[in-house]
Residue frames relative to the residue before (quaternion, step in Angstrom):
aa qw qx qy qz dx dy dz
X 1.0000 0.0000 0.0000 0.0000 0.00 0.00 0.00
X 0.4752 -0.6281 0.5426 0.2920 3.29 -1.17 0.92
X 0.4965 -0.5273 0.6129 0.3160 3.52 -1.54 0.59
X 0.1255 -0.6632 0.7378 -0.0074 3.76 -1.24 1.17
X 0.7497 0.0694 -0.3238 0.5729 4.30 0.94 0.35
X 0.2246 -0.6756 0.6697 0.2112 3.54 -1.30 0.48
X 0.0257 0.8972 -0.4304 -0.0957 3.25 -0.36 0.64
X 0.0991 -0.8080 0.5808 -0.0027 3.91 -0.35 0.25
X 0.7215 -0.5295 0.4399 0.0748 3.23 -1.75 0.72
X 0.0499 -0.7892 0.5591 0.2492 3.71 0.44 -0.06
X 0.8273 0.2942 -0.0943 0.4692 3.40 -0.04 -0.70
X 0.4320 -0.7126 0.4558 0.3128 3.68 1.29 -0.09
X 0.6807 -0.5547 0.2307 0.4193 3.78 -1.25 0.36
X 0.7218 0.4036 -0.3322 0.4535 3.74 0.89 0.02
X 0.5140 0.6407 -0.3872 0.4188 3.49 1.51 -0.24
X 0.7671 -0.2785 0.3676 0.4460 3.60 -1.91 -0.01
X 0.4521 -0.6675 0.5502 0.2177 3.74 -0.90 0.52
X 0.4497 0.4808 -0.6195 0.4275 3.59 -1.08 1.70
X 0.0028 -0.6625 0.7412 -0.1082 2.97 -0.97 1.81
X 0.1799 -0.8568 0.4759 -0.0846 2.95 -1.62 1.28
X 0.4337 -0.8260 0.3596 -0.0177 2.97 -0.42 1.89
X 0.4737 -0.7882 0.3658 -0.1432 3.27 -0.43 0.90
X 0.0460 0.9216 -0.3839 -0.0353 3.59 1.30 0.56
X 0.4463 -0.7649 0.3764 0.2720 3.90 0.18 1.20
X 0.7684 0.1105 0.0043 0.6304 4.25 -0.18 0.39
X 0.5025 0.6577 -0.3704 0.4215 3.80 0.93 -0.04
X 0.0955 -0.7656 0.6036 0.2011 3.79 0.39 -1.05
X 0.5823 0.4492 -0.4446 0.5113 3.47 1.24 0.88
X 0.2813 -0.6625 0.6615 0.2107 3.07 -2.04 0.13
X 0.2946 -0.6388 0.6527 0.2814 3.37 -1.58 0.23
X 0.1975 0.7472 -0.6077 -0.1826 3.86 -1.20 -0.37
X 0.2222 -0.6835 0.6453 0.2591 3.33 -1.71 0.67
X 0.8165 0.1189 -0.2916 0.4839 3.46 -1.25 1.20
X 0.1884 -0.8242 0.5317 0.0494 3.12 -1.15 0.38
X 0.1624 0.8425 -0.5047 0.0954 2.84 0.75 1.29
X 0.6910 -0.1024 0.0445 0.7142 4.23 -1.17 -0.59
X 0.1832 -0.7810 0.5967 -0.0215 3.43 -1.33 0.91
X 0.2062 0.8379 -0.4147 0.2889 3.50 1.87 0.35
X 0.7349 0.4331 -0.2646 0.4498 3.08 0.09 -1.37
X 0.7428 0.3833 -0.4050 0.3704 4.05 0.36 0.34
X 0.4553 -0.7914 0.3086 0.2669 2.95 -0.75 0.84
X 0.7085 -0.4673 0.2350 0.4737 3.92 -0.74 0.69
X 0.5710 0.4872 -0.3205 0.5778 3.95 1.46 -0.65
X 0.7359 0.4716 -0.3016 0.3809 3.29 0.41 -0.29
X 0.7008 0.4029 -0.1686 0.5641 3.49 1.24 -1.01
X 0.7099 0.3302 -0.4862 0.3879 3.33 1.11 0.33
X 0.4886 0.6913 -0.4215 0.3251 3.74 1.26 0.58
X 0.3843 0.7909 -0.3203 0.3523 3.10 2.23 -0.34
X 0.0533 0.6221 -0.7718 -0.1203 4.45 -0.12 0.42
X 0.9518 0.0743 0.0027 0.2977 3.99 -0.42 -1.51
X 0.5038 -0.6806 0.5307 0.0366 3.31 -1.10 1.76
X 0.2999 0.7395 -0.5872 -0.1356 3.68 -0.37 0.33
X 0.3991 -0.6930 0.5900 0.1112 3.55 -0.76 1.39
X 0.4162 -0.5894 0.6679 0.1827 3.73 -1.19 1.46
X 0.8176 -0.0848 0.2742 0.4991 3.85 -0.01 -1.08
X 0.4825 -0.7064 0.4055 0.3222 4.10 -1.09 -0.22
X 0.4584 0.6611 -0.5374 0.2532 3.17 1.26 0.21
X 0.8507 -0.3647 0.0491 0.3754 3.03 -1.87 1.19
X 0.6876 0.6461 -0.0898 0.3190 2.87 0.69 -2.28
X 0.6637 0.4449 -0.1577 0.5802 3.71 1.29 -0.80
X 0.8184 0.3060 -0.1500 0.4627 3.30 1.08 -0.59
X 0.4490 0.7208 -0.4752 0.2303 3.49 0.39 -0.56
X 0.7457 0.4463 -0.2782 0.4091 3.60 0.86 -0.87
X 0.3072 0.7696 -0.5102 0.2301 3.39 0.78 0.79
X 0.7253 0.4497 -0.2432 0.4611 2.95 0.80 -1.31
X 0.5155 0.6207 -0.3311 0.4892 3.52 0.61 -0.60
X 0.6486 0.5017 -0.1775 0.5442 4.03 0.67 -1.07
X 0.6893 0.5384 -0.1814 0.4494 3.51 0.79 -1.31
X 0.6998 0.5802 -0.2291 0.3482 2.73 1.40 -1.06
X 0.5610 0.6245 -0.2671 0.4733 3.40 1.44 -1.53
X 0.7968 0.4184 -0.1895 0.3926 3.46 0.44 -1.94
X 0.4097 0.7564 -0.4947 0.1239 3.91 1.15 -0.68
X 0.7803 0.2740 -0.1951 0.5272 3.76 1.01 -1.18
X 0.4466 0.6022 -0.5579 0.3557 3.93 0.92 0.70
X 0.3871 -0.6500 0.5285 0.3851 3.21 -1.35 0.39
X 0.3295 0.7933 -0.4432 0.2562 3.67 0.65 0.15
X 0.4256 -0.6898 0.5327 0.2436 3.48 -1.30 0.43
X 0.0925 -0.7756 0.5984 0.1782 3.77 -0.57 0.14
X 0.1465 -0.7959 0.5731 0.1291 3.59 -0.64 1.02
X 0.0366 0.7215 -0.6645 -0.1911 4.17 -0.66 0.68
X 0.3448 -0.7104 0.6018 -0.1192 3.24 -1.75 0.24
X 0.2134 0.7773 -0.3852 0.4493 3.44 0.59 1.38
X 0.7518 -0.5030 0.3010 0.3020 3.46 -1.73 0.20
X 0.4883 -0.4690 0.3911 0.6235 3.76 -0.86 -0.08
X 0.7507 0.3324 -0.4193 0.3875 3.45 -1.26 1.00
X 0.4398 0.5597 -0.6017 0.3624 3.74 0.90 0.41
X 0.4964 0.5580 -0.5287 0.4034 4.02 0.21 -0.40
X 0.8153 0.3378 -0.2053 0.4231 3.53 0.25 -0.98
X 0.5222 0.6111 -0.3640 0.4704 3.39 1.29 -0.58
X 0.6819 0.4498 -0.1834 0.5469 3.80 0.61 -1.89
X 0.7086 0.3800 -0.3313 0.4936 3.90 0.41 -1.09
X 0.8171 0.1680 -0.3525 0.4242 3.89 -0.25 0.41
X 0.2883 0.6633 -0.4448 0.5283 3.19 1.24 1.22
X 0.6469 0.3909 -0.1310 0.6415 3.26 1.07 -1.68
X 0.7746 0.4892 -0.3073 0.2575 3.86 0.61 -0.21
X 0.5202 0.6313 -0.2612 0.5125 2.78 2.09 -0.01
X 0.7538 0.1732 -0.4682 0.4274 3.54 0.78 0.68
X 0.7203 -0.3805 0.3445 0.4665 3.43 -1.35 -0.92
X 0.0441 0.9324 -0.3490 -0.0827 3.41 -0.80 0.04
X 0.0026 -0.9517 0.2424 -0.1885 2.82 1.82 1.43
X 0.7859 0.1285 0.0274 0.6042 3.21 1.22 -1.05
X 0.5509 0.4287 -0.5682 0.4358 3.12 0.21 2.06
X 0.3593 0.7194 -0.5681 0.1751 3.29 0.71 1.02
X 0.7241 0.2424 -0.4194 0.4910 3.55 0.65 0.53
X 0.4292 0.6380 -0.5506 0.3249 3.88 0.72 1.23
X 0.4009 -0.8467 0.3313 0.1120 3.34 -0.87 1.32
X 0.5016 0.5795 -0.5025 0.4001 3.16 1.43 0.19
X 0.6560 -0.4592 0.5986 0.0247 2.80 -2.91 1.29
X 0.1098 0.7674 -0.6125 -0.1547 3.22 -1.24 0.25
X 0.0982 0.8358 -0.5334 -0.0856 4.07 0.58 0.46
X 0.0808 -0.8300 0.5463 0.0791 3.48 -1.24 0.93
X 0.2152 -0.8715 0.4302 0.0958 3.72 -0.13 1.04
X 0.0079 0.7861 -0.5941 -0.1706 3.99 -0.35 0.15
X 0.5682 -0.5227 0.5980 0.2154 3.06 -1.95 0.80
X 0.1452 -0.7393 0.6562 -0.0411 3.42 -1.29 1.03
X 0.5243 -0.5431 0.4701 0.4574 3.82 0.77 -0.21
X 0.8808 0.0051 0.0563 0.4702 3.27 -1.27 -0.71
X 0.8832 0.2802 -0.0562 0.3719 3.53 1.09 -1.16
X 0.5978 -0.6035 0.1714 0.4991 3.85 -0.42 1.33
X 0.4113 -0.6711 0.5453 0.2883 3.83 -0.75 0.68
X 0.6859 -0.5487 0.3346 0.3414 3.46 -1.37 -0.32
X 0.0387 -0.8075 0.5561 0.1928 3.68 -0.67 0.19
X 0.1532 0.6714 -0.7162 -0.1131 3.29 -1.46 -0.13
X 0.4190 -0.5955 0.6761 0.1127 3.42 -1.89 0.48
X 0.1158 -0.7857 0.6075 -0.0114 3.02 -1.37 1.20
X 0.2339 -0.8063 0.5271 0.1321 3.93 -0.39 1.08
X 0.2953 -0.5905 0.6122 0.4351 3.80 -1.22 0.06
X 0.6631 0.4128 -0.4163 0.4654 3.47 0.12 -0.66
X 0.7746 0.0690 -0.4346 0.4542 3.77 -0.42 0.74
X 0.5346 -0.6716 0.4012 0.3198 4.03 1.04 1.02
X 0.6078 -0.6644 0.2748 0.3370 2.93 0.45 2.28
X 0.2080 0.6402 -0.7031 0.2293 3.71 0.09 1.02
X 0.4223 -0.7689 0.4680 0.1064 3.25 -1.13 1.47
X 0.2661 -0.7257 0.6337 0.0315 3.68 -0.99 1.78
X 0.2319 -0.6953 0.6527 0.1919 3.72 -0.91 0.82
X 0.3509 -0.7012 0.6181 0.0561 3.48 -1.03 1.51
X 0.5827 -0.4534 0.5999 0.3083 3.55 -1.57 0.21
X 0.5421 -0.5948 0.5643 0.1842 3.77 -0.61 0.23
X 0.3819 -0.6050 0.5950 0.3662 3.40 -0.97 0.45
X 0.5286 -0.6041 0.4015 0.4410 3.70 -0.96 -0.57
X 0.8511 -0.2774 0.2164 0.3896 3.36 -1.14 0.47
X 0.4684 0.5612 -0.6710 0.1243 4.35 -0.50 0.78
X 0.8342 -0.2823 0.3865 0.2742 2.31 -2.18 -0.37
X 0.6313 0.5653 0.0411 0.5294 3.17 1.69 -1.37
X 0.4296 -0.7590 0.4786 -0.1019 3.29 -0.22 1.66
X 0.7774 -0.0281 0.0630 0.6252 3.47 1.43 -1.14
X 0.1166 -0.8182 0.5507 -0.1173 3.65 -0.24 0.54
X 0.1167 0.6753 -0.6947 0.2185 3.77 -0.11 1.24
X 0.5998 -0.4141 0.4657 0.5018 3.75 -1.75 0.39
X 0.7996 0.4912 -0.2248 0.2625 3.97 0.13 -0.68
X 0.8499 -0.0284 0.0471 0.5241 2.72 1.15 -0.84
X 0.2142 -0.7818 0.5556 0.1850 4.44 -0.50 0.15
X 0.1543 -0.7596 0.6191 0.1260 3.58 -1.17 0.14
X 0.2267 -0.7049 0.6529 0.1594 3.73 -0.57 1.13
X 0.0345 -0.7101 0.6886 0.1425 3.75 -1.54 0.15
X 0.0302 -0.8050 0.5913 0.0390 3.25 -1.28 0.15
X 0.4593 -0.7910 0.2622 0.3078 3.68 -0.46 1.29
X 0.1188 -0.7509 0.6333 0.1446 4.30 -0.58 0.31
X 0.6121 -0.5208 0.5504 0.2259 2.99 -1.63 1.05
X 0.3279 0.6697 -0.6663 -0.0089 3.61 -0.90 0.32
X 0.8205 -0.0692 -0.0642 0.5639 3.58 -0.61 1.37
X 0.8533 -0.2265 0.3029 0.3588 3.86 -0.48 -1.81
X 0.4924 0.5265 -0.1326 0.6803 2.63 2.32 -0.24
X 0.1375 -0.6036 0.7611 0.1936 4.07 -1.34 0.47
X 0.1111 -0.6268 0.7712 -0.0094 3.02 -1.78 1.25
X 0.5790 -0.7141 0.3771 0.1122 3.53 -1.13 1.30
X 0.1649 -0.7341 0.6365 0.1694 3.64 -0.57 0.54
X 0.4583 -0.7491 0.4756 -0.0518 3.07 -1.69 0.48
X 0.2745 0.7650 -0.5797 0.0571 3.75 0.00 0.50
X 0.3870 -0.6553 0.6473 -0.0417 3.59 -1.23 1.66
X 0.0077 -0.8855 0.4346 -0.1641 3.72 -0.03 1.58
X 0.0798 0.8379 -0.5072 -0.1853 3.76 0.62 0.51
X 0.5492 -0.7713 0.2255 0.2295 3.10 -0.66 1.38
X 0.7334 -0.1901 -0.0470 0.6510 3.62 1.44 -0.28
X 0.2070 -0.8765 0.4034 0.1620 3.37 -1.20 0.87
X 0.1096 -0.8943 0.4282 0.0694 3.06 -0.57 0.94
X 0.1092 -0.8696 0.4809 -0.0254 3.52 -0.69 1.43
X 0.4717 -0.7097 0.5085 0.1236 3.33 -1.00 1.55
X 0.3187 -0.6483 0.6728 0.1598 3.60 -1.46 1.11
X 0.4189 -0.6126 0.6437 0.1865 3.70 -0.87 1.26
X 0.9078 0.1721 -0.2388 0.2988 3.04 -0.22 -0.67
X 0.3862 0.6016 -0.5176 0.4701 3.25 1.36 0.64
X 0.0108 -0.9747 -0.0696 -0.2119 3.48 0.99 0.03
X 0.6949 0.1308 0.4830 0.5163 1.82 -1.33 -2.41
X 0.8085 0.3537 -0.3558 0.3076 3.42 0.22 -1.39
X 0.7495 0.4098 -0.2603 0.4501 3.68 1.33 -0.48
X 0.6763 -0.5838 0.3042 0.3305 3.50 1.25 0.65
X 0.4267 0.6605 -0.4518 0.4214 3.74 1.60 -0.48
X 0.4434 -0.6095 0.6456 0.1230 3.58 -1.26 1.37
X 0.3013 -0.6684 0.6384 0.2344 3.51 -1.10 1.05
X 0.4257 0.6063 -0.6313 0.2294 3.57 -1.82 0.66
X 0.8864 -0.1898 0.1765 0.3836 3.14 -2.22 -0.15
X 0.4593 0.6466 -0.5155 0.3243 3.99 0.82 -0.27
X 0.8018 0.4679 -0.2893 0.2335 2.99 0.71 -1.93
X 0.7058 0.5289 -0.3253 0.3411 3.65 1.25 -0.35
X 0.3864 0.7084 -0.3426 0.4812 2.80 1.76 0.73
X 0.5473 0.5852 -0.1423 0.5811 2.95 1.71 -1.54
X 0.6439 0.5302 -0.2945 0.4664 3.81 0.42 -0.36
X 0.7020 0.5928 -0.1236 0.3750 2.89 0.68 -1.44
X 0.6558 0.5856 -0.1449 0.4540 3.23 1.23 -1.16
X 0.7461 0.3148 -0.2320 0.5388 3.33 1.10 -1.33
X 0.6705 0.4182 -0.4904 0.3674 3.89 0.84 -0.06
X 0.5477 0.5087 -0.4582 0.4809 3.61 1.18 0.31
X 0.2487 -0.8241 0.4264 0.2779 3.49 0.91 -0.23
X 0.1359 -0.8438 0.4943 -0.1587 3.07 0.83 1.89
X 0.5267 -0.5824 0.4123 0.4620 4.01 -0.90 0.91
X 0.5806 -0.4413 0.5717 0.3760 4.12 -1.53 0.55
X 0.6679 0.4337 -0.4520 0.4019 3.91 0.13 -0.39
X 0.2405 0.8868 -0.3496 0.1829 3.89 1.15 -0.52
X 0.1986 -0.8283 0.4530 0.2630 3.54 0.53 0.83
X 0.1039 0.6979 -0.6945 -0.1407 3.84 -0.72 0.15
X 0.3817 -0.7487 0.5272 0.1257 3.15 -1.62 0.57
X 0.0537 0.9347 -0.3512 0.0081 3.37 0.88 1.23
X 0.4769 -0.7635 0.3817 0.2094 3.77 -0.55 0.83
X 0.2123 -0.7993 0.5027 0.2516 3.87 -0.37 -0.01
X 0.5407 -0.5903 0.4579 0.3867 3.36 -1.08 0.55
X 0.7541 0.2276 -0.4637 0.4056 3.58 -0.06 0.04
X 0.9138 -0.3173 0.1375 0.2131 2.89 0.12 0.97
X 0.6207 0.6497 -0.2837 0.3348 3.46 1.52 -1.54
X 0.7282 -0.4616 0.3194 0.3933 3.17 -1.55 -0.30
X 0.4741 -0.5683 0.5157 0.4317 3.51 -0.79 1.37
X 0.3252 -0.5072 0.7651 0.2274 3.04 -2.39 0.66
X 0.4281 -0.5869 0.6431 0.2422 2.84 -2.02 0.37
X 0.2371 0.8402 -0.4868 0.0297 3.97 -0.79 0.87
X 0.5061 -0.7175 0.3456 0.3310 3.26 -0.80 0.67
X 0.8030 -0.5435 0.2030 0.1362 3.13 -1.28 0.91
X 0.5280 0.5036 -0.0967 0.6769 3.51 1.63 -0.48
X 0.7062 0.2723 -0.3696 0.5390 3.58 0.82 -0.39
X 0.5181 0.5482 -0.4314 0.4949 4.05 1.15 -0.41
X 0.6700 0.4605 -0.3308 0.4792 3.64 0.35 -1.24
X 0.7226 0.5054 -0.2967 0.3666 3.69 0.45 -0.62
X 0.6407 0.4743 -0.1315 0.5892 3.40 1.27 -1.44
X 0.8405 0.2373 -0.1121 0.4740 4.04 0.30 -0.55
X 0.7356 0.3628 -0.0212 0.5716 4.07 0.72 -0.91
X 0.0602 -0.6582 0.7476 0.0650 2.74 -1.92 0.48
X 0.1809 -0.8071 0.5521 0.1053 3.70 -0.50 0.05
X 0.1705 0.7861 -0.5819 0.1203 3.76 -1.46 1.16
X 0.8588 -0.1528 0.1284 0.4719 3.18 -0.93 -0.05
X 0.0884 -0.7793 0.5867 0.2013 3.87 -0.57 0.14
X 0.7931 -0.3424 0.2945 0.4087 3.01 -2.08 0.75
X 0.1807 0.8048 -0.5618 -0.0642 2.91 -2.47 0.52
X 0.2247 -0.7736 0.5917 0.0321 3.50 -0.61 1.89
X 0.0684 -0.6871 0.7223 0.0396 3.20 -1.13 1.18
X 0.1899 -0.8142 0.5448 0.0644 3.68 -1.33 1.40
X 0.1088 -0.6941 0.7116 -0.0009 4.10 -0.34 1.09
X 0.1863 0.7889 -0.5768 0.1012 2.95 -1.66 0.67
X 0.7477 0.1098 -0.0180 0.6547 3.66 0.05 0.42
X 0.3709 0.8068 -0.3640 0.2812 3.76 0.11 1.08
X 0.2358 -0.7716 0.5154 0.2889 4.20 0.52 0.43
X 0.6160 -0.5173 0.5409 0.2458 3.37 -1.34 1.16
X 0.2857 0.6943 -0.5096 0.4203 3.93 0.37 0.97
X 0.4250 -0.7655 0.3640 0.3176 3.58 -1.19 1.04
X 0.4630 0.6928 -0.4089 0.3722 3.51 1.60 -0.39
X 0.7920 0.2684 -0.2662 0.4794 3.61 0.55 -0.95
X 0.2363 0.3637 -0.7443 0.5078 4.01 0.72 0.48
X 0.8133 0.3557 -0.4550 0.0705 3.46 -1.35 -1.59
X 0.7694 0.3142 -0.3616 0.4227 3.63 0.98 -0.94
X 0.3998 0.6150 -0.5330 0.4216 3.71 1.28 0.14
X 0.4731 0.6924 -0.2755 0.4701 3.76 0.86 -0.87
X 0.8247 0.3716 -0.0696 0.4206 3.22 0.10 -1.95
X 0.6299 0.6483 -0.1272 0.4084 3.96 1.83 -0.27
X 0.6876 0.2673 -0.1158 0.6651 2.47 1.60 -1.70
X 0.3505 0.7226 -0.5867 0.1036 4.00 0.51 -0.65
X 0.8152 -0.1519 0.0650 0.5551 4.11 -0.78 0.94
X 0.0308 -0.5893 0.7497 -0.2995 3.49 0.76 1.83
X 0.4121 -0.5335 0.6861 0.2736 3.20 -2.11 0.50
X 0.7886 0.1463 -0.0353 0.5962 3.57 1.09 -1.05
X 0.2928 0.6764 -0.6668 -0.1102 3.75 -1.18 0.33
X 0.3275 -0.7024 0.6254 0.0904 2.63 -1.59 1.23
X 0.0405 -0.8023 0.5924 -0.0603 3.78 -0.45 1.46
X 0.4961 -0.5036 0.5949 0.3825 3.18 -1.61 0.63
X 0.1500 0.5625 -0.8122 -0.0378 3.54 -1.93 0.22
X 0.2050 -0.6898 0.6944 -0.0031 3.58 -0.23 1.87
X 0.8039 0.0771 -0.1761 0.5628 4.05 -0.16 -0.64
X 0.6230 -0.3178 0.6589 0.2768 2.58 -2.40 0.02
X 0.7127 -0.4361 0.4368 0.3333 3.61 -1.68 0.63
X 0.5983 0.6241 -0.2469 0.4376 3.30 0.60 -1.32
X 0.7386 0.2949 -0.1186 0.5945 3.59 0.53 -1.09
X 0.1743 0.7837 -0.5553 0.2171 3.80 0.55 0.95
X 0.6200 0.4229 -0.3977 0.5278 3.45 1.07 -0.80
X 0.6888 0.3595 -0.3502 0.5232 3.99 0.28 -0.86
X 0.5773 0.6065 -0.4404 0.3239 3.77 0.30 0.41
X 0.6170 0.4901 -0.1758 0.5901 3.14 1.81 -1.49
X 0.5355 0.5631 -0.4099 0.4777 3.80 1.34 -0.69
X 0.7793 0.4427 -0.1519 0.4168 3.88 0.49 -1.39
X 0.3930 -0.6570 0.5776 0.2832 3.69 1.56 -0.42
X 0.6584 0.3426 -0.4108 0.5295 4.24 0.15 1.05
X 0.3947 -0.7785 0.4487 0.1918 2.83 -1.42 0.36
X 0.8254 -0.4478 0.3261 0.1085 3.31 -1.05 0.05
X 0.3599 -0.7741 0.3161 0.4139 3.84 -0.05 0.66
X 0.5543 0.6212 -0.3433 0.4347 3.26 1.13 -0.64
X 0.6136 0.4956 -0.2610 0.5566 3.72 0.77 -1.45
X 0.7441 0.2457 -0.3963 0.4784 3.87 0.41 -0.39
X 0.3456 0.5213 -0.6760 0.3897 4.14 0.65 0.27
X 0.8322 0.4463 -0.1926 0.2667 2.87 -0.32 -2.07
X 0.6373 0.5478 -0.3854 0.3810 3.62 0.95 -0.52
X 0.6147 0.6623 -0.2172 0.3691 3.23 1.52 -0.89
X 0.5860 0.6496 -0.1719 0.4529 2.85 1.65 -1.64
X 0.5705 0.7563 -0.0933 0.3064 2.94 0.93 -1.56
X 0.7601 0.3659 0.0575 0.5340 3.05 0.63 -2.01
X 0.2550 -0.8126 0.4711 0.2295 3.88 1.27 -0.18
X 0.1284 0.8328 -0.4719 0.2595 3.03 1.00 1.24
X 0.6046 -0.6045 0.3836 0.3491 3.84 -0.71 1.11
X 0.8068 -0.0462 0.1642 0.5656 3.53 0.41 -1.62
X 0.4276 -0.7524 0.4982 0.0534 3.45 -1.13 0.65
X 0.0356 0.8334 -0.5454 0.0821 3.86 -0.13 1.01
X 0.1684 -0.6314 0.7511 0.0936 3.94 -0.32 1.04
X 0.0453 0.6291 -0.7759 0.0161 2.74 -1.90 0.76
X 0.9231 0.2314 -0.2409 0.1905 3.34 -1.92 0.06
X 0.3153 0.8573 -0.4001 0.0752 3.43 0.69 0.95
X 0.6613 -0.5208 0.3313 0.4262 2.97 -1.23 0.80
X 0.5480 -0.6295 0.4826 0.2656 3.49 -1.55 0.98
X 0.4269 0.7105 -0.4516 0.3304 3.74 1.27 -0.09
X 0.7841 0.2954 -0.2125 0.5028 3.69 1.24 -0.77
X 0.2462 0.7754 -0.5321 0.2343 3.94 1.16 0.75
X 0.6053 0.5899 -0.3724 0.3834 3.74 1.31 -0.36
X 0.8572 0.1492 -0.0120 0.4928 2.77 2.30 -0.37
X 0.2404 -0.9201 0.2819 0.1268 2.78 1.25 1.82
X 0.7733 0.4036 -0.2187 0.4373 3.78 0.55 -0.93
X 0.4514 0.7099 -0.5027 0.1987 3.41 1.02 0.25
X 0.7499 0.3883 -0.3726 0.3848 3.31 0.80 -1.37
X 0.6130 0.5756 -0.3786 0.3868 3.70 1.12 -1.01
X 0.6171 0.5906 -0.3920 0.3417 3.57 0.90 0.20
X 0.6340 0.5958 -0.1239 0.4772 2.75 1.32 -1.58
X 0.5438 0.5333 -0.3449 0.5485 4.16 1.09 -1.07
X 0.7975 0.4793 -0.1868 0.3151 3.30 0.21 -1.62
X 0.6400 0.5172 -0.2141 0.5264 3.60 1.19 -0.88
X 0.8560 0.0807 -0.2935 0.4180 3.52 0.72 -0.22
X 0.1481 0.6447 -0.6130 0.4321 3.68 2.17 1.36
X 0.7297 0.4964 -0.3388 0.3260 4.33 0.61 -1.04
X 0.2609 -0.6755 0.5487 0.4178 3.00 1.51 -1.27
């Protein structure tokens, strides 16, 4: 299966927390956390639409303003996504500057929280009325935190100390991969149709569907029905999945819904803040461990394995913790 997210580290495994997701043919981006957000470039941070935030400490947050900053004169919406208490967290952010001269800028800010079982809060912030904060109606009750035609995100809440910081699972909802040389062999011109063609089958549009498909030499596009394209060019299966953990106490409750996040992830990217060895100052600090993220990985039959955020205590010895995760991700 082709890759439909590229993801990557912003800050690498000892840096501020914000991994960034890539959406393949999409010209968008996802990120979880938002931490120093420098290292991307302005083309990149404007492909960003949805923010999910693990918790508000600094380190997760700091790169707001910096984002805000890029997107301030886009007409674009920015969706964030976060525990009960991000409204109030994100809204006296936005109250901390002036905001005299943006009453005809067109950028959105909507910010949704997770509530468990039940729909969390929303509200919407506008530049043009100086991000003063509107309380919205909820969507209704899902599993699904975020919900786009392409793709959904599931969250679930982790203990970290006195505070709940949010996990993350990134689900494309169905993938569908194209046969080049199927093609070629019928003469069908590659381009912008086919993501039309996608589109169609992840809405589960009717097989009679007219598509209008061009031809490489050039002739007049035919008109055919969907079910005969999907047959003649495509196949279609399970889509991609990045599950994100971060900030979590070594405790059996949050293995189980870490478990239930990451279960047949293609990618999970987990914190492993200490070495094994330092298990007792892990339970003190409320994170877990490289070892505890192998086995969780292992665990979870998770394609590939990505430690993240460790403590600067082991920079004298960069490859320790990524050794330690990884050695017991094989078993």
């Amino acid at each position: 299966m082709r890759s439909s997210f590229f993801s990557s580290l912003v800050n690498g495994p000892f840096g501020d927390p914000a991994l960034f997701v890539r959406a393949a043919h999409r010209g968008e981006a996802i990120l979880f956390d938002c931490g120093d957000l420098h290292p991307l470039s302005g083309r990149d941070l404007l492909k960003i639409r949805h923010v999910f935030i693990s918790h508000a400490h600094i380190d997760h947050l700091i790169g707001f303003d910096h984002l805000l900053r890029h997107h301030l004169y886009r007409p674009t919406c920015l969706n964030f996504y976060g525990p009960p208490g991000i409204i109030e967290h994100l809204s006296h952010r936005l109250a901390g500057y002036t905001w005299n001269l943006v009453g005809g800028f067109p950028l959105q800010i909507r910010v949704r929280e997770a509530a468990g079982e039940k729909s969390g809060r929303q509200a919407l912030f506008r530049a043009s009325e100086g991000f003063s904060r509107r309380d919205e109606e909820p969507p209704n009750c899902s599993d699904f935190v975020c919900e786009t035609l392409h793709y959904r995100v599931r969250t679930r809440p982790l203990l970290h100390g006195n505070i709940v910081s949010q996990g993350y699972a990134l689900e494309e909802k169905l993938h569908v991969a194209i046969h080049p040389d199927a093609l070629d062999r019928r003469g069908y011109a590659r381009g912008r149709w086919l993501t039309r063609f996608k589109d169609l089958l992840r809405e589960g549009a009717a097989g009679d569907t007219p598509i209008e498909v061009p031809q490489a030499s050039g002739g007049t596009p035919r008109d055919l029905p969907l079910s005969r394209i999907r047959e003649e060019i495509a196949h279609c299966q399970k889509g991609m999945k990045i599950a994100y953990i971060t900030d979590c106490e070594p405790r059996a409750e949050n293995y189980a819904r870490i478990l239930d996040l990451a279960q047949g992830a293609d990618l999970l990217a987990i914190e492993a803040v200490f070495a094994h060895q330092d298990l007792a100052r892990a339970r003190e600090r409320n994170h877990l461990t490289a070892r505890i993220a192998g086995e969780l990985a292992r665990r979870a039959a998770v394609g590939k394995l990505l430690p993240f955020h460790h403590s600067p205590r082991y920079q004298d010895r960069p490859q320790l913790l990524q050794e330690e995760a990884l050695s017991f991700f094989s078993g």
